[in-house]
C-alpha positions in Angstrom: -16.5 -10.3 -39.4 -15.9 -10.0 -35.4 -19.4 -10.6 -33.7 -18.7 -10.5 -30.3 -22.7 -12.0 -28.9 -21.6 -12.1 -25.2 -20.4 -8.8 -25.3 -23.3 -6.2 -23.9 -21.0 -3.0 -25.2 -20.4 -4.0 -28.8 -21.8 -1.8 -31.3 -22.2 0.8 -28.7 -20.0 4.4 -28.4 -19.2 5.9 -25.2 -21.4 8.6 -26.7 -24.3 6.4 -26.4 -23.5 4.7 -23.4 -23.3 8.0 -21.6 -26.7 9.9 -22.9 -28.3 6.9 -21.7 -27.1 7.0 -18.4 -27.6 10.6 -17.9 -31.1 10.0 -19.2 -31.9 7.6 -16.8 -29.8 9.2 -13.9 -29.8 12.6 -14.5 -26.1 14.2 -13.9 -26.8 14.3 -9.6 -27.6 10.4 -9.4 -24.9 9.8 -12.0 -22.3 12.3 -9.6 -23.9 10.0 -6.7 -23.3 6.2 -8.5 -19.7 6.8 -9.8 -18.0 10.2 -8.0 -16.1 11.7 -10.8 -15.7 15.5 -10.8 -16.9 15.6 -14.5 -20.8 14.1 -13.2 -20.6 16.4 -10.1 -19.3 20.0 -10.9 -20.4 21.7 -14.4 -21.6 18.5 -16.0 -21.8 18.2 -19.8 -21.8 15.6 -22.3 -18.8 17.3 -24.2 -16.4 17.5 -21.3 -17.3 14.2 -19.7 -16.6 12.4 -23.0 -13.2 14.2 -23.2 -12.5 12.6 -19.7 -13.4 9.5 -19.8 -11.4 8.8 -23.0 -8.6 10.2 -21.6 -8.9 8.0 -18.3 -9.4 4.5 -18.6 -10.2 4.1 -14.9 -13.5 5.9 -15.3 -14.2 4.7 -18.6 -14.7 1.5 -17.1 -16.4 2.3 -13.8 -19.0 3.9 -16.6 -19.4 1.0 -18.5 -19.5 -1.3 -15.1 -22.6 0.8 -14.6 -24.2 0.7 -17.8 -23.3 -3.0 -18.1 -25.4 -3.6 -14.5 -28.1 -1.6 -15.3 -28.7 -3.3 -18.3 -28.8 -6.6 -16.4 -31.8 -4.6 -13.6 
């Protein structure tokens, strides 16, 4: 078994990680923290997740964001 305790995103989908942040964000303060045209024109969960698996650069600007939000 891999346990991972100093790791705040194991366990966790990018699913989850991203209705979280929209629920504490909303899509405008989300399109404000990390500019990504997927937060900022025609937001939805479906396409957002599409790009953000498909671009690792955003995937972990998302994650740096959940990761310090956790830590407010």
């Amino acid at each position: 078994m891999n346990i991972q305790p100093n790791n705040p995103l194991h366990g966790l989908t990018l699913d989850t990680i991203l209705n979280e942040l929209v629920a504490r964000y909303g899509w405008e303060g989300l399109g404000r923290e990390i500019d990504i045209r997927c937060f900022t024109h025609d937001p939805s969960i479906a396409s957002s997740l599409k790009f953000l698996r498909r671009t690792p650069w955003a995937r972990e600007r998302v994650e740096a964001l959940y990761v310090s939000t956790l830590r407010r």
